[in-house]
N, C-alpha and C positions, 0 to 999 in steps of 0.2 A: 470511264477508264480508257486509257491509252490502247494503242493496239499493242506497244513494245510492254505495256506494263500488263496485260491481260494473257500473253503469249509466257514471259516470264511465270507468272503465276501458275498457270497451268500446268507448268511440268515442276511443279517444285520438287516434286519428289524423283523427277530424274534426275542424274548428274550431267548426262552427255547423250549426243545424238550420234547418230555416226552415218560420214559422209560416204560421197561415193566412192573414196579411196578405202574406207573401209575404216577409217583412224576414226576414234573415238575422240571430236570437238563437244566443249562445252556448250550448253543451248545459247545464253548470252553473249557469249564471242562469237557463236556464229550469225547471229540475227545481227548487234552491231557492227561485224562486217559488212554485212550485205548490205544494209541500209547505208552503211560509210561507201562501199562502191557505187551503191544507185547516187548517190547522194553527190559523188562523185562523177558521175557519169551524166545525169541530170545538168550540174554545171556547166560540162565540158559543151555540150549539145548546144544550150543556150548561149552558150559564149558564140559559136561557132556560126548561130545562124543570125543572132543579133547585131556583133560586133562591126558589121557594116553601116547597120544604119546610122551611125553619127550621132546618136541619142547620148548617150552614156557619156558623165564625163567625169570620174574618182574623186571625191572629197580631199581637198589635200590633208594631209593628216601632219604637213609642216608648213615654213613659208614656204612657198611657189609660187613665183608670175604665172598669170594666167596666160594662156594664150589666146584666148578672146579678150583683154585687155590692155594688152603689151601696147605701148606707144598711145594709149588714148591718152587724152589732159581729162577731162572732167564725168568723172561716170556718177551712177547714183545707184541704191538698190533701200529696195523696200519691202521691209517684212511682211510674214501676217499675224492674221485677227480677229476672223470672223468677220458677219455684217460690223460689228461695231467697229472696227477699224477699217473695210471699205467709206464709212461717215466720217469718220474722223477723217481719212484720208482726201476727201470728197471739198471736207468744209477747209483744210489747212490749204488743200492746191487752191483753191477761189482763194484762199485768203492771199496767198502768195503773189497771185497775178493783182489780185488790187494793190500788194505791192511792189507793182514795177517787174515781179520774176516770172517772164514767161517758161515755166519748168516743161512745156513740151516743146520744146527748141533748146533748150541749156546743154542737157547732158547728150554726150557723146554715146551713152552704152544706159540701159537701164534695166537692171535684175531684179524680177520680183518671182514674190513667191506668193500664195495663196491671197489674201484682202492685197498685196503690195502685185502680183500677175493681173489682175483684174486694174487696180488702177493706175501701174503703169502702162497697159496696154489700152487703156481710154485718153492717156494722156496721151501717147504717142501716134496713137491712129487718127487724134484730132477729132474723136468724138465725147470728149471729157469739155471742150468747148462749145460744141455745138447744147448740149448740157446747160452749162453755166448760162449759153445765151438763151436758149425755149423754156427754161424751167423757173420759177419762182423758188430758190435755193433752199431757201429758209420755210418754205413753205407746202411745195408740190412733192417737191424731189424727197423729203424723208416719208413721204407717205407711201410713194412709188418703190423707196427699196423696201418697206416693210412688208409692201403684200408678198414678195417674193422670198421674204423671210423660210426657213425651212419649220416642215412640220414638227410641234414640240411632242410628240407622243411617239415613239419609238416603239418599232416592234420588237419579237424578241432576237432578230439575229443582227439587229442596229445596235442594242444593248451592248451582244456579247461583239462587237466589233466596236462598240465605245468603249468598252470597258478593260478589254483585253489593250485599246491603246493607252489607255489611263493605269495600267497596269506594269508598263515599261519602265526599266531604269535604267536603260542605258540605250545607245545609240548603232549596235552592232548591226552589221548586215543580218545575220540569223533575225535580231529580232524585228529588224524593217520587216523580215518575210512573212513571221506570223503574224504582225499586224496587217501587213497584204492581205494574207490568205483569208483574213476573218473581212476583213473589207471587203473581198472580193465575193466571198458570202453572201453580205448581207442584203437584204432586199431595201433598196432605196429609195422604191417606183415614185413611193407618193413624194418627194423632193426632185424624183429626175426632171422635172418641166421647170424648175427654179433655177438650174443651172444654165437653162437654153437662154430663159428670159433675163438672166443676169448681164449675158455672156449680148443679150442684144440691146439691154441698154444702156451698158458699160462701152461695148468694143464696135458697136455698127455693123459694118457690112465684114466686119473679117470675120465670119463664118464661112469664108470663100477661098480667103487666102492669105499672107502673113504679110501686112504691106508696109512695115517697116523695118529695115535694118536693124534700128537701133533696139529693139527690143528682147529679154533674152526672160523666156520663162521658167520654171525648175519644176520637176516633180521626180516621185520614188518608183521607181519600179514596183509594184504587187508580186510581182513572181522572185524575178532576181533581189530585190533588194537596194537595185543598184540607183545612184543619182542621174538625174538625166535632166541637161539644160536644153533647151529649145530655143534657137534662133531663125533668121530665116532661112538661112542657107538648109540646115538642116529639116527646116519645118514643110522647106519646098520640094523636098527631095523625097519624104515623106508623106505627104499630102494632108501636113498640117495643118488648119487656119487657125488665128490665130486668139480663136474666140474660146476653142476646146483647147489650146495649150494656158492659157488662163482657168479655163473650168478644170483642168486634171489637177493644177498646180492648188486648187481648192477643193479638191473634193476628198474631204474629213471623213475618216474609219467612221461607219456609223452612221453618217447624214448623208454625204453626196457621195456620187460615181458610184465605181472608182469609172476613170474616164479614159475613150481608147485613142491612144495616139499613135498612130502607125499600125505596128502588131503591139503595141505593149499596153496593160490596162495599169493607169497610174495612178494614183492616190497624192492628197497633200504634201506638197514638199519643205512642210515642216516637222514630219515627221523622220530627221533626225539630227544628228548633234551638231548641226552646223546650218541652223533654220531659216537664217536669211540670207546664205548663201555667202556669205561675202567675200570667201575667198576666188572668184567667178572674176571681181574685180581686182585682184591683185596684182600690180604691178603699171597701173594706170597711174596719173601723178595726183589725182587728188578722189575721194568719193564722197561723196555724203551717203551715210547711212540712217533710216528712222528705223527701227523698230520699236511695239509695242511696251515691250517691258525690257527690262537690262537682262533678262534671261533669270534670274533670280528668287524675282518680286512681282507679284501682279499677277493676273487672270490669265492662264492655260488653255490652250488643247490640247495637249499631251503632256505625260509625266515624264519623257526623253529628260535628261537633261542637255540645258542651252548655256554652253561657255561662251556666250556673245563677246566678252570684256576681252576673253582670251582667242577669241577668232579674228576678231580689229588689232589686236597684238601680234598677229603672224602674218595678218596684211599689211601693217607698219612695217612690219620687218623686210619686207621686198622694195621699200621706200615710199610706200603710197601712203598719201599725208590723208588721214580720217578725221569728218565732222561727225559725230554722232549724234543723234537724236533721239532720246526717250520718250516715246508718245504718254506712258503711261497709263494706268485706268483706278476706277477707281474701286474701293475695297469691296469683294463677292461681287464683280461685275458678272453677268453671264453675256460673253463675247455672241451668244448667238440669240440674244433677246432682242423683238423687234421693235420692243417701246425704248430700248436704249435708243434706237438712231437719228431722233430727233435731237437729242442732247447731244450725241457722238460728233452732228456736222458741226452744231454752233462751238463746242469743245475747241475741235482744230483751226477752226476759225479762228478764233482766239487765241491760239499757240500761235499759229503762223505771225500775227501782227510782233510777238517777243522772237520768232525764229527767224524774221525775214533778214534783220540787218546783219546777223552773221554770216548768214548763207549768202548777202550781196558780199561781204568783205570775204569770206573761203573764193570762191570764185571769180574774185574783181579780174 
Protein backbone atom coordinates (compact mmCIF):
# COMPACT_ATOMS: atom_id res chain seq x y z
CA UNK A 1 0.00 0.00 0.00
CA UNK A 2 1.08 3.41 -0.81
CA UNK A 3 1.95 5.81 1.80
CA UNK A 4 -0.72 8.51 0.08
CA UNK A 5 -3.04 5.59 -0.26
CA UNK A 6 -2.66 4.27 3.45
CA UNK A 7 -2.75 7.94 5.10
CA UNK A 8 -6.03 8.48 2.93
CA UNK A 9 -7.68 5.44 4.19
CA UNK A 10 -7.18 6.05 7.72
CA UNK A 11 -9.12 8.99 8.14
CA UNK A 12 -11.94 7.95 6.20
CA UNK A 13 -14.32 8.77 8.52
CA UNK A 14 -12.96 12.35 8.95
CA UNK A 15 -13.84 15.03 6.51
CA UNK A 16 -11.08 17.62 7.37
CA UNK A 17 -8.07 18.45 9.56
CA UNK A 18 -7.51 21.66 10.69
CA UNK A 19 -4.37 23.81 10.05
CA UNK A 20 -2.65 26.16 11.98
CA UNK A 21 -4.71 28.96 10.94
CA UNK A 22 -7.38 27.12 12.46
CA UNK A 23 -9.40 26.67 8.84
CA UNK A 24 -10.71 23.44 8.48
CA UNK A 25 -8.66 21.72 5.08
CA UNK A 26 -9.59 18.61 3.66
CA UNK A 27 -7.19 15.62 4.45
CA UNK A 28 -6.47 15.01 0.73
CA UNK A 29 -5.88 18.60 -0.41
CA UNK A 30 -3.80 18.97 2.14
CA UNK A 31 -1.36 15.95 1.73
CA UNK A 32 -1.41 16.45 -2.23
CA UNK A 33 -0.24 19.94 -1.37
CA UNK A 34 2.47 19.25 0.44
CA UNK A 35 3.65 16.54 -1.52
CA UNK A 36 3.04 19.06 -4.83
CA UNK A 37 5.33 21.69 -2.87
CA UNK A 38 8.10 18.97 -1.62
CA UNK A 39 7.74 17.74 -4.96
CA UNK A 40 8.23 21.13 -6.04
CA UNK A 41 10.89 22.06 -4.22
CA UNK A 42 12.80 18.70 -4.56
CA UNK A 43 13.08 19.87 -8.41
CA UNK A 44 14.03 23.39 -7.80
CA UNK A 45 17.08 22.14 -5.54
CA UNK A 46 18.31 19.67 -8.10
CA UNK A 47 18.04 21.99 -10.99
CA UNK A 48 20.11 24.46 -9.08
CA UNK A 49 22.89 22.31 -7.92
CA UNK A 50 23.19 20.04 -11.20
CA UNK A 51 22.52 22.55 -13.93
CA UNK A 52 26.36 23.32 -14.08
CA UNK A 53 27.54 20.24 -14.78
CA UNK A 54 26.95 20.22 -18.49
CA UNK A 55 25.39 16.68 -18.31
CA UNK A 56 21.78 17.40 -19.13
CA UNK A 57 20.79 18.03 -22.47
CA UNK A 58 16.40 18.11 -23.29
CA UNK A 59 14.93 15.62 -25.72
CA UNK A 60 13.87 17.85 -28.45
CA UNK A 61 10.28 17.25 -28.50
CA UNK A 62 10.36 18.94 -32.25
CA UNK A 63 12.89 19.58 -35.05
CA UNK A 64 16.06 21.41 -33.53
CA UNK A 65 19.65 21.50 -34.84
CA UNK A 66 21.77 20.15 -32.43
CA UNK A 67 24.32 22.03 -31.14
CA UNK A 68 26.67 19.47 -30.85
CA UNK A 69 26.23 18.76 -34.58
CA UNK A 70 25.72 22.09 -36.33
CA UNK A 71 28.21 22.22 -39.15
CA UNK A 72 29.44 18.43 -39.09
CA UNK A 73 29.20 16.53 -42.67
CA UNK A 74 29.07 12.93 -41.62
CA UNK A 75 27.92 11.74 -38.04
CA UNK A 76 26.68 8.28 -37.25
CA UNK A 77 24.69 6.94 -34.11
CA UNK A 78 24.02 3.64 -32.84
CA UNK A 79 21.42 2.07 -30.90
CA UNK A 80 21.01 -0.52 -28.38
CA UNK A 81 20.50 -4.31 -27.64
CA UNK A 82 21.86 -6.06 -25.24
CA UNK A 83 24.86 -8.52 -25.61
CA UNK A 84 23.20 -9.70 -28.79
CA UNK A 85 23.63 -6.45 -30.57
CA UNK A 86 27.04 -5.62 -28.90
CA UNK A 87 27.93 -9.22 -31.62
CA UNK A 88 25.89 -8.10 -34.04
CA UNK A 89 27.50 -4.91 -33.92
CA UNK A 90 31.14 -6.51 -33.37
CA UNK A 91 30.60 -8.99 -36.48
CA UNK A 92 28.98 -5.91 -39.02
CA UNK A 93 32.02 -3.38 -38.01
CA UNK A 94 34.81 -6.36 -39.23
CA UNK A 95 32.67 -6.89 -41.81
CA UNK A 96 32.75 -3.25 -42.85
CA UNK A 97 36.47 -2.84 -42.71
CA UNK A 98 37.04 -5.99 -45.02
CA UNK A 99 34.97 -3.82 -47.01
CA UNK A 100 37.21 -0.96 -47.61
CA UNK A 101 35.13 1.24 -44.61
CA UNK A 102 37.28 2.10 -42.05
CA UNK A 103 34.17 3.33 -39.53
CA UNK A 104 36.56 4.50 -36.88
CA UNK A 105 38.03 7.33 -39.03
CA UNK A 106 34.66 8.17 -41.25
CA UNK A 107 32.35 9.84 -38.99
CA UNK A 108 32.85 13.13 -37.57
CA UNK A 109 30.53 12.71 -34.33
CA UNK A 110 29.27 9.27 -33.09
CA UNK A 111 26.21 8.70 -30.53
CA UNK A 112 25.65 5.72 -28.99
CA UNK A 113 23.59 4.43 -26.44
CA UNK A 114 23.59 1.28 -24.54
CA UNK A 115 25.10 -2.11 -26.99
CA UNK A 116 25.72 1.28 -29.75
CA UNK A 117 28.00 3.44 -26.32
CA UNK A 118 29.92 0.39 -25.87
CA UNK A 119 30.67 -0.08 -29.47
CA UNK A 120 31.14 3.15 -30.63
CA UNK A 121 33.42 3.77 -27.97
CA UNK A 122 35.79 0.66 -28.95
CA UNK A 123 35.48 1.88 -32.28
CA UNK A 124 36.73 5.33 -31.57
CA UNK A 125 39.33 4.66 -28.90
CA UNK A 126 40.90 2.14 -31.51
CA UNK A 127 40.54 -0.58 -29.33
CA UNK A 128 37.82 -2.42 -31.52
CA UNK A 129 41.00 -2.85 -33.72
CA UNK A 130 43.33 -4.05 -31.86
CA UNK A 131 40.20 -6.73 -31.33
CA UNK A 132 39.79 -7.60 -34.77
CA UNK A 133 43.65 -7.99 -34.97
CA UNK A 134 44.67 -10.49 -31.41
CA UNK A 135 41.34 -12.37 -31.51
CA UNK A 136 40.18 -15.32 -33.73
CA UNK A 137 36.65 -13.26 -34.52
CA UNK A 138 34.79 -16.13 -35.41
CA UNK A 139 36.13 -18.04 -32.87
CA UNK A 140 37.71 -16.68 -29.38
CA UNK A 141 35.96 -13.36 -29.37
CA UNK A 142 32.22 -14.91 -28.86
CA UNK A 143 33.22 -17.08 -26.13
CA UNK A 144 35.03 -14.06 -24.43
CA UNK A 145 31.69 -11.89 -24.58
CA UNK A 146 29.72 -14.79 -23.23
CA UNK A 147 31.39 -15.38 -19.99
CA UNK A 148 30.65 -11.80 -19.29
CA UNK A 149 27.25 -12.26 -20.07
CA UNK A 150 24.97 -11.12 -17.06
CA UNK A 151 23.67 -13.36 -14.42
CA UNK A 152 20.22 -15.16 -15.59
CA UNK A 153 18.54 -15.60 -11.96
CA UNK A 154 17.49 -12.37 -10.69
CA UNK A 155 16.77 -11.61 -7.31
CA UNK A 156 13.75 -10.17 -6.00
CA UNK A 157 14.50 -6.34 -6.20
CA UNK A 158 16.12 -7.13 -10.06
CA UNK A 159 12.66 -8.48 -10.74
CA UNK A 160 10.54 -5.66 -9.33
CA UNK A 161 13.12 -3.07 -11.31
CA UNK A 162 12.71 -5.35 -14.55
CA UNK A 163 9.35 -5.52 -14.24
CA UNK A 164 8.25 -2.02 -13.15
CA UNK A 165 10.40 -1.01 -16.55
CA UNK A 166 8.48 -3.52 -18.70
CA UNK A 167 5.52 -2.09 -17.21
CA UNK A 168 5.84 1.52 -18.76
CA UNK A 169 3.81 3.07 -21.49
CA UNK A 170 4.90 5.95 -22.20
CA UNK A 171 8.00 8.10 -22.10
CA UNK A 172 7.37 10.76 -19.49
CA UNK A 173 9.86 12.34 -17.10
CA UNK A 174 7.72 11.10 -13.91
CA UNK A 175 7.93 7.72 -15.30
CA UNK A 176 11.90 7.69 -16.25
CA UNK A 177 11.94 8.58 -12.28
CA UNK A 178 10.04 5.52 -11.04
CA UNK A 179 12.00 3.46 -13.22
CA UNK A 180 15.19 5.20 -11.66
CA UNK A 181 14.03 4.80 -8.32
CA UNK A 182 13.41 1.05 -8.57
CA UNK A 183 16.89 0.76 -10.51
CA UNK A 184 18.40 2.28 -8.09
CA UNK A 185 17.09 -0.23 -5.53
CA UNK A 186 17.99 -3.09 -6.88
CA UNK A 187 20.88 -5.17 -5.85
CA UNK A 188 23.03 -5.89 -8.89
CA UNK A 189 26.32 -7.08 -7.11
CA UNK A 190 26.48 -10.46 -8.75
CA UNK A 191 26.54 -8.53 -12.43
CA UNK A 192 28.48 -5.28 -11.13
CA UNK A 193 32.21 -7.16 -12.18
CA UNK A 194 30.58 -7.68 -15.92
CA UNK A 195 30.26 -4.17 -16.58
CA UNK A 196 34.14 -3.38 -15.36
CA UNK A 197 35.19 -6.35 -17.61
CA UNK A 198 32.93 -5.30 -20.49
CA UNK A 199 33.90 -1.67 -20.38
CA UNK A 200 37.81 -3.32 -20.54
CA UNK A 201 37.49 -5.33 -23.31
CA UNK A 202 35.42 -3.12 -25.41
CA UNK A 203 37.12 0.45 -24.57
CA UNK A 204 40.98 -0.28 -23.19
CA UNK A 205 42.60 1.94 -21.21
CA UNK A 206 39.67 4.85 -21.08
CA UNK A 207 38.87 3.87 -17.55
CA UNK A 208 41.22 6.92 -17.14
CA UNK A 209 40.02 9.33 -19.35
CA UNK A 210 37.75 10.27 -22.50
CA UNK A 211 40.29 10.27 -25.29
CA UNK A 212 38.21 11.04 -28.07
CA UNK A 213 36.36 14.05 -29.22
CA UNK A 214 34.36 12.34 -31.36
CA UNK A 215 32.58 10.34 -29.18
CA UNK A 216 29.19 11.27 -27.35
CA UNK A 217 27.38 8.83 -24.96
CA UNK A 218 23.62 9.02 -23.57
CA UNK A 219 22.23 7.90 -20.43
CA UNK A 220 18.80 8.93 -18.04
CA UNK A 221 19.17 10.40 -15.02
CA UNK A 222 17.82 7.88 -11.96
CA UNK A 223 16.88 10.79 -9.87
CA UNK A 224 15.69 13.62 -12.16
CA UNK A 225 14.59 11.86 -15.12
CA UNK A 226 16.55 14.00 -17.19
CA UNK A 227 18.63 12.88 -20.60
CA UNK A 228 22.12 13.31 -20.26
CA UNK A 229 24.83 13.19 -23.31
CA UNK A 230 28.40 12.81 -22.52
CA UNK A 231 31.08 13.99 -24.40
CA UNK A 232 34.48 14.87 -23.76
CA UNK A 233 34.48 18.33 -22.96
CA UNK A 234 31.94 17.57 -20.52
CA UNK A 235 33.19 14.04 -19.34
CA UNK A 236 36.61 16.04 -18.45
CA UNK A 237 35.10 18.46 -16.59
CA UNK A 238 33.39 15.80 -14.67
CA UNK A 239 35.97 13.21 -14.18
CA UNK A 240 34.34 11.07 -16.69
CA UNK A 241 36.32 8.08 -18.39
CA UNK A 242 35.05 6.96 -20.98
CA UNK A 243 34.70 3.34 -20.05
CA UNK A 244 31.77 4.28 -17.22
CA UNK A 245 29.97 6.70 -19.73
CA UNK A 246 29.53 3.58 -21.87
CA UNK A 247 28.64 1.27 -18.83
CA UNK A 248 25.83 3.81 -17.45
CA UNK A 249 24.62 4.28 -21.10
CA UNK A 250 23.95 0.21 -20.50
CA UNK A 251 23.09 -0.39 -17.35
CA UNK A 252 19.35 -2.06 -17.64
CA UNK A 253 16.62 -1.47 -14.50
CA UNK A 254 17.10 -4.83 -13.15
CA UNK A 255 20.60 -6.23 -14.58
CA UNK A 256 23.32 -3.48 -14.34
CA UNK A 257 24.34 -0.38 -12.33
CA UNK A 258 22.80 2.02 -12.38
CA UNK A 259 26.24 3.69 -12.94
CA UNK A 260 27.77 6.93 -11.31
CA UNK A 261 28.80 9.61 -13.55
CA UNK A 262 29.93 12.76 -11.84
CA UNK A 263 27.29 13.13 -8.88
CA UNK A 264 24.44 11.46 -11.05
CA UNK A 265 23.68 7.60 -10.73
CA UNK A 266 22.37 6.76 -14.44
CA UNK A 267 20.69 3.97 -15.96
CA UNK A 268 20.26 2.91 -19.87
CA UNK A 269 19.67 5.53 -22.08
CA UNK A 270 17.12 3.66 -23.68
CA UNK A 271 15.00 3.99 -21.51
CA UNK A 272 12.91 6.68 -23.11
CA UNK A 273 11.01 7.80 -26.07
CA UNK A 274 13.75 8.87 -28.20
CA UNK A 275 16.27 5.61 -27.71
CA UNK A 276 18.78 6.03 -30.00
CA UNK A 277 19.08 9.44 -29.44
CA UNK A 278 19.01 10.79 -32.78
CA UNK A 279 18.01 14.00 -32.51
CA UNK A 280 21.86 14.61 -30.71
CA UNK A 281 22.66 14.55 -34.55
CA UNK A 282 20.38 16.96 -35.94
CA UNK A 283 21.34 19.43 -38.13
CA UNK A 284 24.76 17.63 -39.36
CA UNK A 285 24.38 17.08 -43.38
CA UNK A 286 24.32 13.54 -43.37
CA UNK A 287 24.00 10.36 -40.43
CA UNK A 288 23.79 6.96 -40.64
CA UNK A 289 21.60 5.45 -38.26
CA UNK A 290 21.40 1.41 -37.18
CA UNK A 291 19.21 0.44 -34.87
CA UNK A 292 17.97 -2.83 -33.66
CA UNK A 293 14.37 -2.83 -34.50
CA UNK A 294 12.30 -0.03 -36.23
CA UNK A 295 10.83 0.70 -32.82
CA UNK A 296 7.78 -1.37 -33.46
CA UNK A 297 8.64 -4.96 -34.21
CA UNK A 298 11.42 -7.19 -32.65
CA UNK A 299 12.84 -8.02 -29.20
CA UNK A 300 12.70 -5.18 -26.34
CA UNK A 301 13.97 -4.00 -23.13
CA UNK A 302 11.58 -1.78 -22.41
CA UNK A 303 7.88 -1.31 -23.06
CA UNK A 304 8.53 2.87 -23.47
CA UNK A 305 7.35 3.21 -26.66
CA UNK A 306 10.08 3.88 -29.66
CA UNK A 307 8.86 6.44 -32.52
CA UNK A 308 12.27 5.78 -34.30
CA UNK A 309 10.42 6.31 -37.90
CA UNK A 310 9.10 9.68 -36.43
CA UNK A 311 12.32 10.79 -34.67
CA UNK A 312 14.46 10.34 -38.30
CA UNK A 313 11.38 12.54 -39.48
CA UNK A 314 12.15 15.54 -37.14
CA UNK A 315 15.92 15.19 -38.01
CA UNK A 316 14.99 15.25 -41.84
CA UNK A 317 13.20 18.16 -41.05
CA UNK A 318 16.53 20.39 -39.93
CA UNK A 319 17.92 19.06 -43.48
CA UNK A 320 20.06 16.19 -42.25
CA UNK A 321 19.83 13.55 -45.07
CA UNK A 322 19.17 9.88 -43.05
CA UNK A 323 20.48 6.30 -44.00
CA UNK A 324 18.84 4.12 -41.83
CA UNK A 325 19.47 0.74 -40.81
CA UNK A 326 17.49 -2.04 -39.33
CA UNK A 327 19.61 -4.54 -37.74
CA UNK A 328 16.65 -6.68 -36.89
CA UNK A 329 16.38 -9.98 -34.67
CA UNK A 330 14.85 -12.75 -34.92
CA UNK A 331 11.45 -13.96 -33.54
CA UNK A 332 11.38 -14.40 -29.02
CA UNK A 333 15.01 -13.57 -29.27
CA UNK A 334 16.25 -12.96 -25.71
CA UNK A 335 18.62 -9.81 -26.33
CA UNK A 336 20.48 -10.79 -23.07
CA UNK A 337 21.13 -14.76 -23.94
CA UNK A 338 24.67 -15.58 -24.04
CA UNK A 339 24.41 -18.56 -26.51
CA UNK A 340 22.94 -16.01 -29.00
CA UNK A 341 26.28 -14.24 -29.50
CA UNK A 342 28.01 -16.63 -31.53
CA UNK A 343 25.24 -16.34 -34.05
CA UNK A 344 24.70 -12.54 -33.39
CA UNK A 345 28.66 -11.80 -34.83
CA UNK A 346 28.37 -14.04 -37.90
CA UNK A 347 24.55 -12.35 -38.46
CA UNK A 348 26.13 -8.80 -38.86
CA UNK A 349 28.89 -9.97 -40.76
CA UNK A 350 26.66 -10.98 -43.10
CA UNK A 351 24.41 -7.67 -43.16
CA UNK A 352 27.52 -5.58 -43.56
CA UNK A 353 28.70 -7.54 -46.99
CA UNK A 354 24.55 -6.10 -48.31
CA UNK A 355 25.12 -2.67 -46.16
CA UNK A 356 28.54 -1.90 -47.28
CA UNK A 357 27.93 -0.38 -50.94
CA UNK A 358 25.19 1.98 -49.67
CA UNK A 359 27.02 3.21 -46.95
CA UNK A 360 30.31 3.80 -49.60
CA UNK A 361 27.71 5.70 -51.88
CA UNK A 362 25.79 7.91 -48.64
CA UNK A 363 29.17 9.13 -47.83
CA UNK A 364 31.18 9.17 -51.24
Amino acid sequence: MSRRHFLKTTVAGTAAVVGGSGMSIPTSHAISNSEAKLEAAAADISQKLFSKDGLSVPIASKPTVSKLAKGLDRTMVLGGGGEYYIAWYCGFFHGLYEAGLDMANIPEMVVGTSAGAYMGSSLLSGEFGRLRAEFDFFGKFPQILAKIAPVTSPNLSQMRAAQINMSAVDGSTKTRQIIGAAALAADNKLNGSRIEQLAALLTGDSKKDWPTARMFTTGIDCYSGERLVIGQDVARKNNIPLAHGAAASSSLPGVDGPTLLGQRYVMDGGICSNPAHIDVVAGSKRTLVITLTDGVTGAILTNIPHPIAQNIKDVEATGTKVLWIVAGTPPGLNLLDPKQIAGALRIGYQRAKVEASKIKEFWA
